[in-house]
C-alpha positions in Angstrom: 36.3 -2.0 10.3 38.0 -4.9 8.8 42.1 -5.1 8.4 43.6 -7.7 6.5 47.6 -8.3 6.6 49.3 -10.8 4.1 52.8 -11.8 5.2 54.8 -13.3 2.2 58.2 -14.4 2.2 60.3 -12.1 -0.1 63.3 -14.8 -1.0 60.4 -17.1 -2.0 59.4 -15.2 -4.4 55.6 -15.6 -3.2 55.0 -11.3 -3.7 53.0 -12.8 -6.8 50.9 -14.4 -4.8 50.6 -11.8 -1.7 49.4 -9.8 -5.1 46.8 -12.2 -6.2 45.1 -12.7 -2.6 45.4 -8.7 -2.1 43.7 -8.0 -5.4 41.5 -11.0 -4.9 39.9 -9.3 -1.3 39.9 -6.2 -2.8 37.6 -6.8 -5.6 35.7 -8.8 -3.7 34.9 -6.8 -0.2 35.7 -3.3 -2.0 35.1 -0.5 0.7 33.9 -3.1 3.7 37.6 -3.7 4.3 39.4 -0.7 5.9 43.0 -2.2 4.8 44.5 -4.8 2.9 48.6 -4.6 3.8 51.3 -6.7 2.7 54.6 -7.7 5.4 57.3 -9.0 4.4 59.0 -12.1 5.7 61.2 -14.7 5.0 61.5 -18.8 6.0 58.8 -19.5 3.6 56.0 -17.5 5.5 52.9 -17.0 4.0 50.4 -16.0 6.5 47.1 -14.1 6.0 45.5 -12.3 9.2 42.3 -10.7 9.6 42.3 -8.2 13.1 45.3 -10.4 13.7 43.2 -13.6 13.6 45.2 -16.4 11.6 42.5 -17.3 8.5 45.5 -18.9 6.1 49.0 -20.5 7.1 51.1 -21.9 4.3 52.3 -24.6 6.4 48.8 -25.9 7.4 46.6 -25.0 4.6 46.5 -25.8 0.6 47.0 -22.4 -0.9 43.3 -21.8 -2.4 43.0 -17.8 -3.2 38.7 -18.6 -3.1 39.3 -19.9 0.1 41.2 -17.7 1.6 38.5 -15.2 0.6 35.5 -17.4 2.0 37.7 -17.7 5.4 37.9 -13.6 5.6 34.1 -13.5 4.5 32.9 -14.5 7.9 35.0 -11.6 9.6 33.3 -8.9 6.9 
């Protein structure tokens, strides 16, 4: 089954939006996702893995919460 981990940075303040992608997967994939965890991380990391594949990087993508969940769509 399907694990998902969002790593957030804490001094950021980005937990808000770790929240809003968790919820986001949730609602969306239900029980086809075995977890959805949230790490967390400083230096203005927000990272979102699937089975430890990199599907989002805040540093190389636009934060877009429907894309995000298209990206992990293909790994459901």
């Amino acid at each position: 089954m399907t694990t998902v981990e969002i790593e957030y940075c804490v001094p950021c303040g980005f937990l808000s939006r770790a929240e809003d992608v968790q919820r986001a997967l949730l609602t969306t994939f239900r029980e086809d996702l075995e977890a959805v965890t949230l790490r967390t991380g400083d230096d203005g990391v927000f990272v979102v893995r699937v089975d430890d594949d990199v599907v989002f990087d805040k540093s190389e993508d636009p934060y877009d919460v429907d894309e995000i969940v298209r990206k992990i769509r293909a790994y459901v």
